[in-house]
N, C-alpha and C positions, 0 to 999 in steps of 0.2 A: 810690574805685574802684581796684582792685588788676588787676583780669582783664574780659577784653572780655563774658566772659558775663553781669555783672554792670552793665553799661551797660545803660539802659532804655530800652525802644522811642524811638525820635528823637531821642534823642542818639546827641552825637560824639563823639568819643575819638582820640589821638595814641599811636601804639603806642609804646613805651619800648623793650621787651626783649620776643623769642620764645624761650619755655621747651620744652624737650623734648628730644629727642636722634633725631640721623641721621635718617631717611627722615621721622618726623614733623615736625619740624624743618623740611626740607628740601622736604617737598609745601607746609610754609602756605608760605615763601619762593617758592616758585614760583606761588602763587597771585597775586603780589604784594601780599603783606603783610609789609612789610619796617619795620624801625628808623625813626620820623619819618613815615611814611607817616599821613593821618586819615580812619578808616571812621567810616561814619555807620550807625546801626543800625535798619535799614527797620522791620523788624514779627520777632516768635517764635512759633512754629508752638502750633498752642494747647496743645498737651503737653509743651513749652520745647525741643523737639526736632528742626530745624536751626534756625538763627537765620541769618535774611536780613539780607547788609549791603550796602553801598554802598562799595566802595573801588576808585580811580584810576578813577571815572567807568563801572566796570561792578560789576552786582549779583552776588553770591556767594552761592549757601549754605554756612553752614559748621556742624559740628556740635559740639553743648556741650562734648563733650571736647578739641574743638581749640582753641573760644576760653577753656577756663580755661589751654592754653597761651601764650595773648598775654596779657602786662602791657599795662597803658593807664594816661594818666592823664587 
């Protein structure tokens, strides 16, 4: 597993490293999804396009091109 889009519906994941620069960067950090933090990956929209997670006990959509910016392992 390299990137969070890539984790399959119901699994977990422990983020490593958030790729991208300024504002993108900086809106997932404020989503809290930070360094160590672990999302768990609800369900993906049937056309893989937002992917519902589970992180610090509230759910998120987030969309594919954000999560190929989170590493995970």
């Amino acid at each position: 597993m390299n990137n969070l889009k890539e984790v399959p519906v119901g699994g977990k994941a422990k983020v490593v490293k958030i790729h991208g620069e300024g504002a993108v960067k900086r809106r997932i950090m404020d989503m809290g999804i930070t360094k160590g933090v672990e999302i768990f990956v609800r369900k993906v929209a049937p056309l893989g396009d937002p992917i519902e997670i589970t992180v610090r006990g509230y759910e998120l959509s987030l969309r594919k091109a954000d999560a190929e910016n989170i590493e995970v392992e």
